[in-house]
C-alpha positions in Angstrom: 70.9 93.4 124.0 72.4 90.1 123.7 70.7 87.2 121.8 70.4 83.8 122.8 70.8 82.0 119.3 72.7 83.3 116.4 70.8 82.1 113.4 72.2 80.4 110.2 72.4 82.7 107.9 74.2 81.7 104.8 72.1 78.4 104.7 71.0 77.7 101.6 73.6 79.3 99.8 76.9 78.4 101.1 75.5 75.1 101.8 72.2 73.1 101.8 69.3 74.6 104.1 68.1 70.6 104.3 69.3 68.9 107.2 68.8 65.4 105.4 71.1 67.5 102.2 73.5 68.5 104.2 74.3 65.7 106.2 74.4 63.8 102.9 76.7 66.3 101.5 79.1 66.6 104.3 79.5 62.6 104.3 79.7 62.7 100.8 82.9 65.2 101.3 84.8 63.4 104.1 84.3 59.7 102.4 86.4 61.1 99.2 89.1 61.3 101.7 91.5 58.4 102.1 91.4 56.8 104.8 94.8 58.0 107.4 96.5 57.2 110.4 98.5 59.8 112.3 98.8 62.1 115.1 95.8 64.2 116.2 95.7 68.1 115.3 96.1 70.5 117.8 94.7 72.8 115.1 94.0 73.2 111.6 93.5 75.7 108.7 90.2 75.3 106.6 88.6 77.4 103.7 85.1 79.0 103.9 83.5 79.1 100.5 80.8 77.3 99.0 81.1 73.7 99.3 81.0 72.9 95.6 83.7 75.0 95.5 85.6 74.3 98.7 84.2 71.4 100.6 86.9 68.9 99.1 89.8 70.8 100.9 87.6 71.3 104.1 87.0 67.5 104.6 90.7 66.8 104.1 91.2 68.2 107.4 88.4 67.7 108.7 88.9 63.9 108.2 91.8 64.3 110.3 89.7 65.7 113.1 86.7 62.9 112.4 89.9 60.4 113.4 90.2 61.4 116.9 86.3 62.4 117.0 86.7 61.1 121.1 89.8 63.7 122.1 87.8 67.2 121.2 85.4 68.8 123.7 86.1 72.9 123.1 86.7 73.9 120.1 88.4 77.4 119.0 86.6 78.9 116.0 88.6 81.9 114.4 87.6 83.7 111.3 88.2 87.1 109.4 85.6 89.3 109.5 83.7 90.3 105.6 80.6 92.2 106.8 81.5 95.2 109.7 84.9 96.9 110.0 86.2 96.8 113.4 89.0 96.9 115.2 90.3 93.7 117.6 88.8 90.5 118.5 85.2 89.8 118.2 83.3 86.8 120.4 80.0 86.1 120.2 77.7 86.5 123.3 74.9 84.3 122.3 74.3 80.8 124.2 74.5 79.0 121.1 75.2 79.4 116.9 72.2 77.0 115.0 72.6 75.3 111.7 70.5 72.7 109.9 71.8 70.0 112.0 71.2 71.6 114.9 72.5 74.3 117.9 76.4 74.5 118.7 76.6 75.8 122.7 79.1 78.3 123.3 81.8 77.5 125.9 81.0 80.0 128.7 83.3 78.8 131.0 86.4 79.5 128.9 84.7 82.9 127.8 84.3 83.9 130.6 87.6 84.0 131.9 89.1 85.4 128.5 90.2 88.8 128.9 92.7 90.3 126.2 92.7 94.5 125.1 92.0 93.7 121.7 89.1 91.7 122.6 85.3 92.6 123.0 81.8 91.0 122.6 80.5 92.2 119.5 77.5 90.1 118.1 76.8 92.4 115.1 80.2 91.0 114.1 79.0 87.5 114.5 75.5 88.1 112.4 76.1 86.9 109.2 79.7 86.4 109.1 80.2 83.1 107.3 83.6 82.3 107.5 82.5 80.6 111.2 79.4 79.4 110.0 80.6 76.8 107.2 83.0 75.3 109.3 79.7 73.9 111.9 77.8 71.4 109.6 81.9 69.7 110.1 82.7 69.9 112.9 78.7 68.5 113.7 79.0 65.9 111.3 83.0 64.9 112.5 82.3 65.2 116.6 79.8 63.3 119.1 79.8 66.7 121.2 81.7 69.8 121.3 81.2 73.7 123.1 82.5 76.3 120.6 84.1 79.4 121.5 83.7 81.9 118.0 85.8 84.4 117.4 85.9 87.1 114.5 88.8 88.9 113.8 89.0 92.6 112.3 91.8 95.0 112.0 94.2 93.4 114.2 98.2 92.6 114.8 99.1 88.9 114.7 100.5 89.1 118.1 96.9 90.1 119.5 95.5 87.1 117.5 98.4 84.8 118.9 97.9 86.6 122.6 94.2 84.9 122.4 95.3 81.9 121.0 97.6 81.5 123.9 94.6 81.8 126.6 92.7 79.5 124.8 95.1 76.9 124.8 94.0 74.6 126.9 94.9 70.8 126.8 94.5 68.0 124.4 90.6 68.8 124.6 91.2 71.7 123.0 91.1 72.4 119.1 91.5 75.6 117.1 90.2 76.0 113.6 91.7 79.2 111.3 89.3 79.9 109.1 90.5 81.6 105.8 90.7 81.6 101.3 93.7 82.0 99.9 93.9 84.8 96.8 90.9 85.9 95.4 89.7 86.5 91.5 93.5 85.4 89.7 93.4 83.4 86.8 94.2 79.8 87.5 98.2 79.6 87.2 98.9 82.9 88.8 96.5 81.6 91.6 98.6 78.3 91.6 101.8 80.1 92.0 100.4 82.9 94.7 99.0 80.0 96.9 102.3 77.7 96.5 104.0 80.8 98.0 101.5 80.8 101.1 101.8 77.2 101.6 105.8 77.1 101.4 105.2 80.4 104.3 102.8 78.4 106.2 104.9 75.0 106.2 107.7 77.4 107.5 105.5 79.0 110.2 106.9 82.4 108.6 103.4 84.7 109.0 106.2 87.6 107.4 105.8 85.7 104.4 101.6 85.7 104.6 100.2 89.3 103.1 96.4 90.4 103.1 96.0 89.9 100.0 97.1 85.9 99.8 94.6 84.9 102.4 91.6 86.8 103.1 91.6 85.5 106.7 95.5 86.4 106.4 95.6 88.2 110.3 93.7 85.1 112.0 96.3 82.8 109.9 99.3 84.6 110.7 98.4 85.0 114.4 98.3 81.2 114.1 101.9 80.5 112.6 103.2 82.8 115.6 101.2 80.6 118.5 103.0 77.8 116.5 106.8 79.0 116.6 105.6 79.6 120.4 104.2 76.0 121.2 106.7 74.2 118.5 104.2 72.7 116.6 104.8 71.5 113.0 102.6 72.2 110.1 101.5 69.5 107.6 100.0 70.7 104.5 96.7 68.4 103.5 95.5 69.8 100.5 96.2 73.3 98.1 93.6 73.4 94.9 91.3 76.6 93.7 87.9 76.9 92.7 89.4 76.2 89.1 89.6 72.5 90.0 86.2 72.3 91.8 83.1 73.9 90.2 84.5 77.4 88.9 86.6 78.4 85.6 89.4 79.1 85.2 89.5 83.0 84.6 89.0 84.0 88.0 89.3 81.6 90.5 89.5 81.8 94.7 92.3 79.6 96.3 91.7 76.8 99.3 94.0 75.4 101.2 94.1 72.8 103.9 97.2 72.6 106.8 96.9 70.5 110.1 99.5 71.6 113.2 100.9 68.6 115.2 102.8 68.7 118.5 106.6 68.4 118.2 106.4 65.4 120.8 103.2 63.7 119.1 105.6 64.1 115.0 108.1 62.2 117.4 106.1 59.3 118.7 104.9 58.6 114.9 108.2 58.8 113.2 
């Protein structure tokens, strides 16, 4: 049986459960940024943890996104899956995914028409997987409007991921969002050195270069870099810390990092 509204359900521990907090929160995040000019993303790479811990690299993209708040009507949600092992491509069939600020509709009209092997409707997938979830109070706080099509990815190839990536596509109206963490529980330099390997692969769109265990969301990333060698877009790295620099220690820290994806023609026009 398919439900109509996917609850919230890492408010209030991920992030506030107060609408009134979190907006305040997720201002407070984004107005740390420095102001920017430049292209707009066709996608972008965000973390999911806590935001004490990982909402600074979140709004550095996000920033980016609240720049060109006009352009984005659909956006492409695409997270690794922590809760239930399964194999492909995960969307949600609910009508709409609710957080604090409010309900996100899903895009029916580009779900609808998305038809892949490794994809299937699976909402005990979607139930409390919060690596979509976090990224919502943004992209509600960053956009006047926006349908979401949420995907959750399991044991798949990169080529699958990329296959739905391409169908999705769509125009200028169109954003995707890769939701992952870089490597998990290293002390603080190793971390430092792990993650500067995964953002030297990402800034070279080499996914060979990405393993599981430098990015938990490594398969959703990766599928990314290949839709990007296909499309020619070019990666800009936005921000690379740990949970060391935020609100952790420094024994065992989780890495964050922050990548926007520009058209080839649009790196052109602003040179």
């Amino acid at each position: 049986m398919m439900i109509r509204i996917r609850e919230a359900a890492v408010a209030g521990s991920f992030y506030p459960a107060d609408a009134g907090e979190l907006r305040s929160t997720v201002q407070r995040l984004l107005d740390a940024v420095p102001l920017t000019s430049g292209p707009a993303p066709k996608a972008v790479v965000v973390p999911h943890a806590g935001y004490i811990y990982s909402g600074p690299t979140a709004a550095a993209a996000y920033a980016r996104i609240r720049a060109h708040r006009d352009r984005y009507r659909t956006i492409v949600l695409i997270g690794p899956c922590h809760c239930v092992p399964f194999r492909g491509v995960a969307v949600s069939g609910a009508e709409a995914f609710r957080t604090p600020l409010g309900d996100v509709a899903l895009d029916f009209g580009r779900i609808s028409t998305l038809a892949h092997p490794a994809l299937a409707m699976l909402d005990a997938v979607h139930r409390y997987e919060h690596s979509l979830e976090v990224q919502l109070p943004f992209l509600q706080s960053v956009l006047p409007s926006f349908r979401l099509v949420p995907l959750v990815v399991g044991d798949a190839e990169e080529e699958e991921v990329a296959d739905v990536i391409d169908r999705l596509w769509g125009g200028p109206e169109t954003l995707i969002v890769i939701s992952t963490d870089l490597s998990h529980y290293l002390a603080y330099e190793e971390a430092r050195d792990v993650d500067r390997r995964t953002c030297r692969a990402v800034e070279s769109l080499a996914s060979a270069g990405i393993r599981q265990e430098q990015a938990c969301g490594a398969i959703p990333l990766r599928g990314l870099l290949c839709a990007a060698r296909r499309h020619a877009l070019q990666p800009v790295t936005l921000d690379l810390r740990n949970s060391g620099d935020t609100a952790g220690d420094r024994e065992h820290v989780v890495g964050y990092g922050a990548w926007m994806f520009v058209e080839e023609e649009s790196c052109q026009r602003a040179a």
